[in-house]
N, C-alpha and C positions, 0 to 999 in steps of 0.2 A: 412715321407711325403707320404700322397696321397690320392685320392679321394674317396668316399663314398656313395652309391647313399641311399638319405633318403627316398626318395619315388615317386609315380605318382599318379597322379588325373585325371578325365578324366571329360570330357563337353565340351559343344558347348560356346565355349569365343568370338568368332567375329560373332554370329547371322547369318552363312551360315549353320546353319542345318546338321553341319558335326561337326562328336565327335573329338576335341582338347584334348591335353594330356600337362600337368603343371609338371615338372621335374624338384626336386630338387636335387643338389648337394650338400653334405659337405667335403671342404678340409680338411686334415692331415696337420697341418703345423710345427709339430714337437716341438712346443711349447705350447702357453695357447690359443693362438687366434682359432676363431670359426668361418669362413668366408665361406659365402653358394656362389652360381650359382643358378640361373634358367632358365632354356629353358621350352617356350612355342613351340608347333609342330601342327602343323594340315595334314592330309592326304586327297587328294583328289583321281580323279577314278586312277589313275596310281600306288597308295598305296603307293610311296615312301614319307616318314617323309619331312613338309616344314616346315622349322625355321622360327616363327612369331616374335618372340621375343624373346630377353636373357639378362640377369642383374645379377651383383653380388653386393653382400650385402659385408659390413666392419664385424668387431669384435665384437657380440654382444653389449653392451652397447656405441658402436660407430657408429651406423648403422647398425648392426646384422639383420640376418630375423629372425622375430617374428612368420609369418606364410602369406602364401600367397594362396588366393582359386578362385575359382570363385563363380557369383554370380550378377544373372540379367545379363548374357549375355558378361559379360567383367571381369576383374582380379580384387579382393583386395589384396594390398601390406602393409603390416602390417610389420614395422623396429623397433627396439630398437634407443632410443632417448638418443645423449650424455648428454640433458638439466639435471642438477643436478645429475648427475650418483653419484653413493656413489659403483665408483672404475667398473673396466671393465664388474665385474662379476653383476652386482645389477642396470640395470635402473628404473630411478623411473618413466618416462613415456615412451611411445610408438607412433608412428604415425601411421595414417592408411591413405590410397589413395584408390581412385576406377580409373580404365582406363579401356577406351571401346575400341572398335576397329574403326579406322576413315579411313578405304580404303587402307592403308596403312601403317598402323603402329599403332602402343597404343598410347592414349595420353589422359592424368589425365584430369577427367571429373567431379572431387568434388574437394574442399578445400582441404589439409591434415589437416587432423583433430590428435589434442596430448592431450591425453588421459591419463590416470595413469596408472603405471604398479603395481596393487595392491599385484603379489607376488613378486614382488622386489627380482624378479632371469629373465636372459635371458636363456629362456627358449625355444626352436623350439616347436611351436604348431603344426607345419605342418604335418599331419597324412593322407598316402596312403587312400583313399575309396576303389581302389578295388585291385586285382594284376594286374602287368602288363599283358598287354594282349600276349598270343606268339607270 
């Protein structure tokens, strides 16, 4: 058992013209299950880290995170979808959400749109842009 840090992404997610950082986590659960965390951060003049947001994702093809980025100013959250799974490892579609920032908190500003998962693997798309910063 135990944590794993997948990676960081950096950008401006709530349109205050300050660089925001997307952090994900992948738990060890000692078994098959694949279940992530996310913390959003933003820094203002004092520099210390402020938690804008945090979510955790289920077991791939139960809610699993697919990948999550930014883009136009707010988050896309991209899940593994239980509709038709052919078993935990293999969803056959996916979701995707867009949420912006509304003053105080995220809150989904398109339809979720289910989509296909044409390689029919849950698969983390989510890939660092740069290194953490020190």
């Amino acid at each position: 058992m135990g944590i794993r840090l997948v990676g960081i992404n950096y950008g401006d997610v709530n349109s205050d013209k300050i660089e925001d950082a997307i952090i994900v986590f992948s738990f060890q659960t000692g078994g098959s299950a694949l279940p992530n965390s996310v913390y959003v951060y933003t820094c203002y003049s004092n520099k210390k880290p402020i938690l804008l947001w945090a979510f955790s994702t289920d077991d791939r093809a139960d809610g699993g995170l697919r990948d999550v980025y930014i883009q136009k100013d707010g988050i896309v959250v991209e899940r593994y979808s239980p509709i038709d799974k052919e078993g935990d490892c293999c969803p056959v579609f996916f979701t995707r959400a867009f949420y912006s920032w509304k003053g105080n908190g995220f809150k989904i500003t398109s339809k979720e749109e289910l989509l296909p998962n044409t390689e029919k693997a849950a698969t983390l798309h989510f890939r660092s842009d740069r290194l953490p910063k020190p």
